[in-house]
Residue, then its C-alpha position, 0 to 999 in steps of 0.5 A: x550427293x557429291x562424295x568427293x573433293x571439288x573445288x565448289x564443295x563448300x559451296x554445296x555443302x550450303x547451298x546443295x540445290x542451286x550448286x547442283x543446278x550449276x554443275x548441270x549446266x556445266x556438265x552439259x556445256x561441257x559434253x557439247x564441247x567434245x566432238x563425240x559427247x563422251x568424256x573420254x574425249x577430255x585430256x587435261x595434259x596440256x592444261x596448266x595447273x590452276x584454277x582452270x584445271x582444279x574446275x575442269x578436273x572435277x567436272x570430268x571426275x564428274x562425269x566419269x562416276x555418272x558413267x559417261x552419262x548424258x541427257x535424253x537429247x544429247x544422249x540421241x545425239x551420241x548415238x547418231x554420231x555412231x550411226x552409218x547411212x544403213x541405220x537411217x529410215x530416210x535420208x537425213x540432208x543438212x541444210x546450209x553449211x557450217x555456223x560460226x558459232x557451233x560447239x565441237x559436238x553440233x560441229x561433228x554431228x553436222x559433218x557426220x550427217x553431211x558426209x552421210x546425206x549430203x547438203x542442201x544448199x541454204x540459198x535454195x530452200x530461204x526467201x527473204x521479204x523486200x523492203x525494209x524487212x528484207x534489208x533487216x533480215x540480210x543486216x541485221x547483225x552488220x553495218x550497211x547502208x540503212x533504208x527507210x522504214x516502210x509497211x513490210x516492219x511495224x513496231x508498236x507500243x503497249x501497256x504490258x504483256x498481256x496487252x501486248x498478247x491481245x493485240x497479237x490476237x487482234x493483228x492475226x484476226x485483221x490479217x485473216x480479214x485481208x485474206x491471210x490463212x491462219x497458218x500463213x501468220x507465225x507468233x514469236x513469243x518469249x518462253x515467259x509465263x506473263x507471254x505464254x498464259x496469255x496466249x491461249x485465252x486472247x486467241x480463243x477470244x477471237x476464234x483462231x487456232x493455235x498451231x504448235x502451242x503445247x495443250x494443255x499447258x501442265x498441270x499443278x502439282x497440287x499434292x507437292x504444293x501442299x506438302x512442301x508449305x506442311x513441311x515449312x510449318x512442321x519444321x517451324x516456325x510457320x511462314x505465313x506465306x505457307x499457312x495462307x497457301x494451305x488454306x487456299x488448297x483446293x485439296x482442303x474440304x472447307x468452302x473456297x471463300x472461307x479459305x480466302x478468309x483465312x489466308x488473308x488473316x494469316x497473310x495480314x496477322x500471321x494469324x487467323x482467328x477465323x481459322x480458330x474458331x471453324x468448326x466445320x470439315x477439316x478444321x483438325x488441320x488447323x490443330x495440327x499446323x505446329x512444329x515437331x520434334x523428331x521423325x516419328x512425330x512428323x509422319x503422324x502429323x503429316x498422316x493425320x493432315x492428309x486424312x482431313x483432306x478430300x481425298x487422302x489418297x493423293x498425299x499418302x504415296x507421298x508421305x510414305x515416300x518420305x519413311x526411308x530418310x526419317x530414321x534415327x531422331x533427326x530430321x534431315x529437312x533439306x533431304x525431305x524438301x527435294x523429295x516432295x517438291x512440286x514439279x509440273x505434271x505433263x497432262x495425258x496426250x496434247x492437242x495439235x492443231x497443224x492450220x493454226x497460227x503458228x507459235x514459235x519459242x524463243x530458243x529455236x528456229x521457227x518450226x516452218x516459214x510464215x507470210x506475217x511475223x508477230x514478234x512480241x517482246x520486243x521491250x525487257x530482257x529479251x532478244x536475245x536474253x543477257x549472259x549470266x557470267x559462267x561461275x566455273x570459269x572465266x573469259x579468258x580461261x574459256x579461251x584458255x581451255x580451248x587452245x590447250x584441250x580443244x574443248x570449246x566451252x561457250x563465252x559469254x561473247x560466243x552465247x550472245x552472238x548466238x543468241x543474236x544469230x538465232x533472232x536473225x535467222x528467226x527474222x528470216x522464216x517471213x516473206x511479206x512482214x513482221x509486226x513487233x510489240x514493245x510493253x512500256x512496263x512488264x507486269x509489276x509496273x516496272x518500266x522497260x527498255x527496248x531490247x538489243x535486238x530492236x535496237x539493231x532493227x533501228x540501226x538498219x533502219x536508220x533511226x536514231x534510238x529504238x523508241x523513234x520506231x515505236x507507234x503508240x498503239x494505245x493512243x490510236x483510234x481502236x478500230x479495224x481500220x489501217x493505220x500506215x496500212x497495218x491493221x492495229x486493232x479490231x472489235x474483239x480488242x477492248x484493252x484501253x489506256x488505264x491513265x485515268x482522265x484527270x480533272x481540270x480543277x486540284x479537287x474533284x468531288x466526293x459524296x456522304x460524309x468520309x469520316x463516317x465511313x468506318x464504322x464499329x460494330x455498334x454503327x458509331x463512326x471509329x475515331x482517326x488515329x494519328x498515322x491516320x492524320x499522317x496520312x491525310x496530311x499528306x495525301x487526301x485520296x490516299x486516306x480516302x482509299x484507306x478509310x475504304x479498305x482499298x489498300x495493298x495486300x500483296x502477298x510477301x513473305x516475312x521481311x525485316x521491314x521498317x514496320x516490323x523493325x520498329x516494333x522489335x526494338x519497341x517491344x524490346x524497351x517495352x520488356x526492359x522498362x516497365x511500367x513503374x522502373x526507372x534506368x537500369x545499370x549497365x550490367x543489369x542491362x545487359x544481362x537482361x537483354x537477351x531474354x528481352x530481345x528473345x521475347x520481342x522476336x517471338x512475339x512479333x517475328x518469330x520466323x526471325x530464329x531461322x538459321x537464315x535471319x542469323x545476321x540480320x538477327x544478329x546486327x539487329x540484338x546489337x543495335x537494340x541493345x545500343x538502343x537500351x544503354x542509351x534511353x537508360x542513360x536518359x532515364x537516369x539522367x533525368x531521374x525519370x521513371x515508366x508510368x504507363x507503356x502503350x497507352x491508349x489516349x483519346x480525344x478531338x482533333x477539330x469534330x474529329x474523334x480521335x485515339x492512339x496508342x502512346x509508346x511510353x509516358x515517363x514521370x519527370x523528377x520535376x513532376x511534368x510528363x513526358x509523352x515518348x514515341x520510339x522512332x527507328x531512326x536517326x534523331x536528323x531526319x525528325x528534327x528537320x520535320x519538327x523544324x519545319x514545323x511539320x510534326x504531328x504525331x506527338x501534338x496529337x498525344x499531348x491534346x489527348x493527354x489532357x483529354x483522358x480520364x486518367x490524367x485528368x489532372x494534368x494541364x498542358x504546360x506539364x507535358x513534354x513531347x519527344x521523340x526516342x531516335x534509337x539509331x542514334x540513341x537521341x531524344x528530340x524534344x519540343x521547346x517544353x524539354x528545354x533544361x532536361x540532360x540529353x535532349x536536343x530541343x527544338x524551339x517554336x511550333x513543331x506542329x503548326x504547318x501540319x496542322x494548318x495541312x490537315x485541317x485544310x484536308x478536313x474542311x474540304x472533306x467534310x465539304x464534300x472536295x478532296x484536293x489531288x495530289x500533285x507530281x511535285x508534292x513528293x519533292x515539296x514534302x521531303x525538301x520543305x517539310x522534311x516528311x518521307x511521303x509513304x502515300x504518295x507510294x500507293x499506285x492509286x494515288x499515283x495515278x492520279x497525281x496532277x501535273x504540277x503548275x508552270x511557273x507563268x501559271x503561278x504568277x496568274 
């Protein structure tokens, strides 16, 4: 804990961890920067006062209360520094002279090695590939004359990481056919766990070693994991992110697929009822998954948890650990969090195998010289990785603090023209050639760019961009045969472009009936619900894939999303404006809001009361108290009162059965109803769809109206629908609201485009076509129609959009 004044101590009073990893990088760079790792070395006399100062000050205080400490690596380091030539076991020479991008303390161990051993000149102990890899190695980070691009460099293009990794395998495997050693072929990889996990499964596929590739890789903290989600749900309220992992613990006694089954509930409701009604081992934890009150509580609940487990005995040190910091009656959570973080377990021993092919890290020179380089990571944010901004000081104070004090401390410039250097002289480990791999999307779909490092290849090579070198290795014949004589594949390699084939014809066909694909527990077919028909109007496959329960479930943690912002408001009107009230005064209003507002939260989400959703909580209880004043206006305008809220309607729609969920039916002072649905959002964005003739949702409520028991009585030509904007406070109405206060009405069919779209989508669907999506539609549904087009969003739906019609095609 910092126990004294610092110019960051605000900072750490509110965020401690990441304050803490920042000065950890600051002390460390700030150790490099002396010439003999000690802090003794810093004087600050000759440095103005300022921000600079106040920075570098507190850091050396820093350091001098950790009594001159250092970590592990540099700590060796000092101790060398004080070492004479009859301290070393064996003659240690250096390699090659100075660096021009050193720090003071790599700068001193070098000339005390040197002036120890002696040096080994860098031209003698260095052979460089010809051709282009050769002129690459030698300019890289300089302008010279290019030269042509020839067999010693390839660069190929992949779909992603993994396949990026596969095809590395693949490479290696050719080059042992050809008559390479496995230990000639080195493996540059990005320290990044879609590269690094990739690694071990795709060369054991093929049956090559691995030299220098740490084995196993750690093992999870599974005792930490458990305890850090128990702490989030204890503490209250409950992420659902947490209840899920516990119930996929492999340290819970309750079968695996009953645990899927319970996170997946937990993930999509917040929920589980599954998880209620288990009965069989451990089903007591799902009792204790509740908030507590005070210390003595929490180590109760957490003993009682970790009985239920298969083996208790791996969280009990744990917990006891966490007695000492739970005296008195609070509960210090950020303290106990840190304590029981998971870290990665370092497995007993490594296994090494030294004729394997060779893996090489990103940060460091290759451990020893190969025939072939496989770089991968040649797209993204590698080689070299961008600078982060130093959060203590600035460029110029950088330069600053070196002309003053002599510590010189990394810039941003300096870091990356290291980084560079590190790539070339990584480059310059290869005699014969060097494969690079670029994914054209990491592994979240994201598209990436080729990397600064490729491109300054292109630039030695004389290419006009990056990409011109890339050869699409998908798109080639997958086979063991050379292509510009590099080996691209082989048969171990079975990754293919996952672009599905599109057909020639707007509709492929499908089998059975679709609508009959839901069905309720009694076999009969479950109506279509109007967001269903939303869906369907704009995307046929995207409904398809709904009705069959292929639909996203990512795992997220909570988030004000649209959804859930919509339902916050609507549960909040729905609390004001009860069935059988009218519009309410403006105090009243007010004075009943909070409780109203506080209700919805914890109903619909309840982790909103966390002292991190305070402004988010905050702008929204503004926003929806807004929202209030104004459809109370709107009630008492129009002497309208509450009849039902949340309503369940039923009816047909063409053969369809259909049935939703109205947001509020009002009664009228001139006896019509008035079927409401309350939109988060601005009354502009309806209107140009009700224009647009485009709106489905309320023409589905008011067929359904007169198809309910209960309002059996009421003819079309009473019904009013609307639309409640909250974000403006405006209800847009058909032209039935013509003549009502505060409406803004819009005049003809709001529905009979969508309805026309819709209907289309079901005849073809029920004849056994569905029509595809084309790459134009997602412009044609916001211009034209005024509809955000959410389907079209799906990945599925997405891939198998159909390119849109040349203008000489329309006119055949």
């Amino acid at each position: 804990m910092l126990d004294f004044d610092a110019p960051w101590s605000d900072s750490y009073a509110v965020a401690s961890d990441e304050v803490s990893q920042h000065i950890a990088v600051a002390l460390r760079q700030l150790a490099l920067a002396t010439p003999g790792l000690s802090v003794e070395a810093i004087d600050l006399s000759n440095l103005p006062d300022g921000r600079a100062r106040d920075h570098l000050t507190a850091l050396k205080l820093l350091w001098e209360r950790m009594d001159d400490a250092l970590p592990e690596d540099l700590h060796i380091a000092r101790h060398v520094l004080a070492c004479s030539s009859d301290d070393a076991l064996e003659p240690l020479p250096i390699v090659g002279g100075p660096c021009l991008f050193e720090s003071r303390a790599e700068a001193a161990l070098r000339e005390h090695l040197s002036a120890l051993f002696g040096t080994v000149p860098e031209a003698a102990n260095t052979t460089l590939g010809n051709g282009a890899l050769g002129h690459v190695q030698r300019h890289l980070l300089n302008t010279s004359l290019p030269v042509a691009p020839d067999d010693t460099l390839h660069v190929f293009g992949l779909r992603d990481p993994r396949e990026e990794i596969s095809f590395a395998a693949a490479r290696a495997q050719a080059l042992v056919r050809q008559g390479y050693r496995a230990r000639d072929i080195g493996l540059l990889v990005p320290d990044d766990p879609a590269y690094r996990l990739a690694i071990e499964p795709a060369f054991n596929r093929i049956g090559l070693q691995l030299s220098g590739m740490t084995a196993p890789l750690s093992l999870r903290d599974h005792a930490g994991e458990f305890l850090t989600n128990l702490l989030a749900i204890t503490r209250g309220p409950a992420p659902r992110m947490a209840l899920a992992s516990i119930c996929l613990s492999p340290l819970t006694q309750w079968p695996a697929d009953a645990g899927r089954n319970f996170a997946n509930e937990y993930i999509r409701n917040g929920w589980s009822r599954a998880a209620r009604t288990y009965n069989g081992p451990g089903a007591k934890i799902f009792d204790e998954l509740r908030p507590v009150s005070s210390p003595g509580q929490l180590i109760a609940r957490l003993c009682s948890i970790a009985n239920e487990l298969v083996a208790p005995t791996q969280l009990m040190p744990r917990i006891n650990a966490l007695r000492p910091l739970l005296k008195g009656d609070a509960i210090d959570w950020r303290s106990i969090a840190r304590v029981v973080a998971p870290a990665a377990l370092t497995p007993d021993g490594e296994g090494r195998f030294v004729e394997g092919v060779s893996v090489f890290g990103e940060t460091a020179l290759p451990w020893r010289s190969v025939r072939h380089l496989i770089v991968a990571g040649a797209a993204g944010t590698y080689w070299p990785r961008p600078v982060a901004a130093n959060p203590f000081f600035t460029e110029s104070e950088i330069v600053m603090i070196e002309g003053a004090t002599n510590l010189r401390l990394p810039s941003r410039r300096q870091t990356l023209a290291r980084r560079l250097e590190l790539f070339r002289r990584q480059l310059g480990t290869v005699t014969d050639g060097v494969t690079l791999t670029a994914s054209a999307r990491d592994l979240e779909g994201k598209q990436l760019a080729p990397t600064t490092g490729l491109s300054l290849i292109a630039r030695a090579l004389g290419a006009k961009a990056a990409e011109a070198l890339i050869t699409d290795a998908g798109g080639q014949f997958q086979s063991s045969q050379a292509l510009g004589g590099a080996i691209t594949s082989d048969a171990h390699w079975h990754e293919e472009n996952t672009r599905p084939p599109l057909p020639e014809g707007s509709e492929i066909s499908i089998p059975g009936d679709p609508f009959a694909l839901r069905q309720a527990a009694d076999g009969a077919t479950k109506p279509q619900s109007p967001s269903r028909l939303e869906t369907l109007l704009v995307s046929p496959l995207g409904w398809l894939l709904g009705e069959i329960g292929a639909e996203d479930r990512t795992w997220a943690p909570e988030s004000l999303d649209v959804l859930t912002l919509g339902k916050l408001v609507h549960s909040t009107l729905e609390t004001l404006f009860p069935e059988g009230a009218g519009g309410l005064d403006e105090t009243a209003i007010r004075m009943a809001f909070p409780a109203a507002f506080e209700t919805a939260i914890s109903q619909t989400a309840p982790w909103l009361v966390g002292d991190n959703w305070v402004s988010e909580r905050t702008n929204l209880a503004r926003e929806t108290l807004e929202a209030a004043l104004n459809w109370s206006r709107f009630l008492i305008d129009n002497g309208a009162r509450v009849r039902r809220v949340e309503i369940q309607l039923s009816g047909a729609y063409y053969h369809l059965s259909i049935s939703g969920r109205a947001d509020c039916l009002l009664d009228l002072a001139d006896d019509r109803i008035m079927v409401v649905d309350h939109k988060r959002s601005s009354s502009s964005s309806r209107r140009k769809r009700m224009e647009a003739a485009a709106d489905l949702q309320v023409e589905l409520y008011r067929r359904m109206i007169t198809t309910t028991a209960e309002f059996a009585e009421v003819t079309s030509d009473r019904i009013v629908t609307a639309y409640h904007c909250t974000l403006d406070g405006r209800v847009v109405t058909g032209p039935e609201g013509k003549g009502l206060k505060g409406v803004v009405t819009v005049n003809g069919e709001i529905g009979s485009t969508a309805d026309e779209i819709v209907s289309g989508h079901i005849k073809g669907l029920s004849k056994g076509r569905l029509a595809l999506n084309l790459a134009s539609d997602s412009q044609t549904f916001e211009k034209v129609h005024g509809i955000k087009p959410y389907a079209l969003d799906n990945p599925l739906v997405a891939a198998f959009l159909l390119p849109a019609p040349s203008p000489e095609d329309a006119l055949v």
